[in-house]
Backbone as CSV, one residue per row, in Angstrom:
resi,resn,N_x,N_y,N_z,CA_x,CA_y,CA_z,C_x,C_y,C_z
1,UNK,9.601,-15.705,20.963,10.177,-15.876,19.659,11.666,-16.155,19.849
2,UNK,12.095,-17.322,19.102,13.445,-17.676,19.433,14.414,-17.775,17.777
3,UNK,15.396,-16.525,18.244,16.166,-15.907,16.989,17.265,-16.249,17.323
4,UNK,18.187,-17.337,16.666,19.183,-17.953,16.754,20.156,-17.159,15.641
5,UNK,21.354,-16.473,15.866,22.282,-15.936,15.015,22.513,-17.177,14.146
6,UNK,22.995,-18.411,14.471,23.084,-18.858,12.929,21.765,-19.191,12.417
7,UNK,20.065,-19.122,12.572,19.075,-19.234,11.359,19.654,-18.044,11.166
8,UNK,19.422,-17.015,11.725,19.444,-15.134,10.835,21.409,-15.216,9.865
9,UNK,21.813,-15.922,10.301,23.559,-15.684,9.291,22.979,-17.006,8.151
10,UNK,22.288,-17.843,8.089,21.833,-18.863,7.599,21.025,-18.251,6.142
11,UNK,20.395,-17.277,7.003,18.874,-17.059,5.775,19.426,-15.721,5.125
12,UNK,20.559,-15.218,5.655,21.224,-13.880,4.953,22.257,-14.581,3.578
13,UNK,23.142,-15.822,4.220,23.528,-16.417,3.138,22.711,-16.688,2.131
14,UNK,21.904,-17.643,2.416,20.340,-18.475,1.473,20.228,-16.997,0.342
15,UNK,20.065,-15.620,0.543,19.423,-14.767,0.473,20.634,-13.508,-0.575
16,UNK,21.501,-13.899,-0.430,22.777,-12.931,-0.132,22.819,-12.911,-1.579
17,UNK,22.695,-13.878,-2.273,22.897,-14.109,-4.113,22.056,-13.267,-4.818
18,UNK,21.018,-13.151,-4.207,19.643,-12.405,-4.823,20.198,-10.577,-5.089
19,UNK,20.660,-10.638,-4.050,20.872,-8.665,-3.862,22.174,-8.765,-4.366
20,UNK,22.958,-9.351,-5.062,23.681,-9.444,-5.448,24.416,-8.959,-6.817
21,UNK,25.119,-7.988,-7.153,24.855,-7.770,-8.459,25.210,-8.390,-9.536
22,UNK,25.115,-8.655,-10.924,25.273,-9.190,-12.110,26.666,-8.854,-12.684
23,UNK,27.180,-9.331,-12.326,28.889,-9.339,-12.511,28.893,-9.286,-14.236
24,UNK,27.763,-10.181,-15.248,27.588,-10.152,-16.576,27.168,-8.797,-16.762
25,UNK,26.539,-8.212,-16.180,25.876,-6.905,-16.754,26.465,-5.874,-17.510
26,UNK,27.552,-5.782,-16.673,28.475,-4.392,-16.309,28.137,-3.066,-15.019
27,UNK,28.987,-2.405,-15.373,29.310,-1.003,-14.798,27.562,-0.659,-14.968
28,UNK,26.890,-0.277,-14.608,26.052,0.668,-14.466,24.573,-0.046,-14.966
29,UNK,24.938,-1.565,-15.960,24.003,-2.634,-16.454,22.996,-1.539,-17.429
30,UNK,21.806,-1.803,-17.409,20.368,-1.290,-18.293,20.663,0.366,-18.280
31,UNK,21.089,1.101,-17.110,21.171,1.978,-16.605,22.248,3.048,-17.735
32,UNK,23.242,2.361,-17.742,24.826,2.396,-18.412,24.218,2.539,-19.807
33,UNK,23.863,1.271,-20.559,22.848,1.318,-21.718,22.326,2.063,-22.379
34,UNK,21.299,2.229,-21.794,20.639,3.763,-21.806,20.772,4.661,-22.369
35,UNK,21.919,5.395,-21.283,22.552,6.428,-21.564,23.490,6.134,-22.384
36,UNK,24.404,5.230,-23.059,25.033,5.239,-24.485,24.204,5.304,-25.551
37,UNK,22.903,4.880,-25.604,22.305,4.944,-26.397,21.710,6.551,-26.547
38,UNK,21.658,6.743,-25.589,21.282,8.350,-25.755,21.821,9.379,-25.818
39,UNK,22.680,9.229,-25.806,24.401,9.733,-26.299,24.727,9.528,-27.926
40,UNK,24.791,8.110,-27.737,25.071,7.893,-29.286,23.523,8.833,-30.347
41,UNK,22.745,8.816,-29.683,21.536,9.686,-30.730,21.866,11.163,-30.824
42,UNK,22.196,12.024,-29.669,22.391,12.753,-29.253,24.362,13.052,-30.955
43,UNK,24.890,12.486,-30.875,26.186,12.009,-31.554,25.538,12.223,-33.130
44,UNK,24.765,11.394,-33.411,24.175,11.510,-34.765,23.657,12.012,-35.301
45,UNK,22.552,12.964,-34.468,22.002,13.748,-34.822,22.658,15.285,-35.117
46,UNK,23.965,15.539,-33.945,24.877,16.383,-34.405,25.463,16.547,-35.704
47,UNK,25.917,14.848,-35.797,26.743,15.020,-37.263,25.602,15.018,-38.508
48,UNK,24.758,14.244,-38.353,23.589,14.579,-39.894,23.494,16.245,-39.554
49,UNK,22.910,17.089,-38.826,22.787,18.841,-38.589,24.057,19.455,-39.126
50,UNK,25.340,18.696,-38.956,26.610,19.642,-39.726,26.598,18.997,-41.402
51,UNK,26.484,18.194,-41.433,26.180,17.614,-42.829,25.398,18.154,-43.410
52,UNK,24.312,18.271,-42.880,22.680,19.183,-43.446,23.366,20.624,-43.881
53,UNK,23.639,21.157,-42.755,24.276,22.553,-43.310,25.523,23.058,-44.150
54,UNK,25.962,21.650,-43.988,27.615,21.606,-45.161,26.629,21.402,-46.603
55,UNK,25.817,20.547,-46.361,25.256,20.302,-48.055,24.765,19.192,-47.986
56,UNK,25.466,17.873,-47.523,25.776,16.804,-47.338,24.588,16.498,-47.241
57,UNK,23.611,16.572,-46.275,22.373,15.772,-46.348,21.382,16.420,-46.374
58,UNK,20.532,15.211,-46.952,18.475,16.117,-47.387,18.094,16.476,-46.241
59,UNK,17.198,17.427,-46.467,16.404,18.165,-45.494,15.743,17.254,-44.102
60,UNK,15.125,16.082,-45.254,14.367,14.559,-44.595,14.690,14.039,-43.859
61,UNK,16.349,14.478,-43.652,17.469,13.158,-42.476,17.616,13.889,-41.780
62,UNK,17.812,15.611,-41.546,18.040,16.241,-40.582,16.593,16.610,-39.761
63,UNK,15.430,16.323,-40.482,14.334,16.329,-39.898,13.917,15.028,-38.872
64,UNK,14.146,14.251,-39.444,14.060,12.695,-38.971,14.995,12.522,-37.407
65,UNK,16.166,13.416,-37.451,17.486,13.049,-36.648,17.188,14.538,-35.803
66,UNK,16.564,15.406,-36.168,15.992,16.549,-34.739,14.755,15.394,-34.265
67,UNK,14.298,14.640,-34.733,12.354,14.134,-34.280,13.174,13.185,-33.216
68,UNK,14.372,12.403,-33.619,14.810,11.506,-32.697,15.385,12.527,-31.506
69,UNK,15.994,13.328,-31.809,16.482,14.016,-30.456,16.038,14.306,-29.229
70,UNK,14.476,15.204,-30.095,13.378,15.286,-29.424,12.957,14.285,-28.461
71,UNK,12.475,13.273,-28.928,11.987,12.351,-28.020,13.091,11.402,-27.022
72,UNK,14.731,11.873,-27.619,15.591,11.015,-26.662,15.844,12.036,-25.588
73,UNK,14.950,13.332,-25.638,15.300,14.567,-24.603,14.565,14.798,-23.449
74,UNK,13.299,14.145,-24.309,12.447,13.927,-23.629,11.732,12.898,-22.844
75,UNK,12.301,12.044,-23.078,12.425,10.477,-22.365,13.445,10.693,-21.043
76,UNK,14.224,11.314,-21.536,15.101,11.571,-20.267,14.552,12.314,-19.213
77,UNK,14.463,13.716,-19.568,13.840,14.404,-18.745,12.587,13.716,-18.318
78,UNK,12.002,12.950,-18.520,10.428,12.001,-17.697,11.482,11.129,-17.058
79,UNK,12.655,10.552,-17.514,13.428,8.993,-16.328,13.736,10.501,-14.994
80,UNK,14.273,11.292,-15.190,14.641,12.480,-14.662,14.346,12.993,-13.663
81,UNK,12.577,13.171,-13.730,11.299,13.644,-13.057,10.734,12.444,-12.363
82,UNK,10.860,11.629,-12.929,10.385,10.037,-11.942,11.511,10.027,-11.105
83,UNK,12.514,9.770,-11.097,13.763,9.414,-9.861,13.204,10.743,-8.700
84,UNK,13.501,11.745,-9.619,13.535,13.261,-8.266,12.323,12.733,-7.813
85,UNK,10.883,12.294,-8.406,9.659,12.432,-7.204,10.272,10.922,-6.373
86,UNK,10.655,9.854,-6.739,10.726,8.641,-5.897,11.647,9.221,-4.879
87,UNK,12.946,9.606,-4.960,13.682,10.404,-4.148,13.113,10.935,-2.975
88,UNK,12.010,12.165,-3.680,11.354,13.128,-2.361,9.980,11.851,-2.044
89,UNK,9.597,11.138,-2.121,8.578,10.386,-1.844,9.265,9.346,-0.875
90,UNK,10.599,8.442,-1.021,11.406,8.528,0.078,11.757,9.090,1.183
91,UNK,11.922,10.497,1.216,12.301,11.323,2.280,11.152,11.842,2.490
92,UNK,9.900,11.345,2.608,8.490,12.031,2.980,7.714,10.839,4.425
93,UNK,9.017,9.889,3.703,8.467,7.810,4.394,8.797,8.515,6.018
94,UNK,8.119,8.434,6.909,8.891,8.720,8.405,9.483,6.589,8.816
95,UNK,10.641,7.653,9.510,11.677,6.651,10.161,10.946,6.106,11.223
C-alpha cells in the first residue's frame, strides 16, 4: 500500500470544510438555542406565578405556564440522561 503525504494532506484539505464549523450558526448553534429557549420558558413562567399570586393573572395561565415548565424540565433532564449514557458508552469503547 502506497501512502503518499501529499494524497493524505490532499484528502484532509478536500475534507477539512466538512468538520468545519458554521461560522453562521453561532456560539454554541442548535445547542445555544435550546437552552435560551428554555430559559426564556423557565423566565415566563416565573413572572405569570408572581402575577398569579399578585392578582394579576387567571388561575388558567399559571396552570398552562407550570404544564410548560414541566415538560421544558423534563426534556432536559432526558437531553441530560442521553449525553451521560453516550459519555459512559464512550468510555466502555476499548482503545
Amino acid at each position: 500500500m502506497d501512502i503518499r503525504t501529499s494524497t493524505v494532506a490532499n484528502a484532509y484539505a478536500a475534507n477539512r470544510p466538512a468538520t468545519a464549523p458554521d461560522p453562521d450558526a453561532g456560539p454554541g448553534g442548535a445547542f445555544a438555542q435550546a437552552a435560551d429557549t428554555f430559559i426564556e420558558t423557565l423566565r415566563h413562567s416565573e413572572q405569570t406565578a408572581m402575577s398569579a399570586m399578585s392578582g394579576g393573572a387567571d388561575p388558567h395561565a399559571l396552570v398552562q405556564a407550570l404544564a410548560q415548565t414541566e415538560l421544558a424540565v423534563e426534556t432536559a433532564v432526558t437531553v441530560r440522561d442521553k449525553v451521560v449514557e453516550a459519555y459512559q458508552e464512550i468510555l466502555r469503547m476499548p482503545v
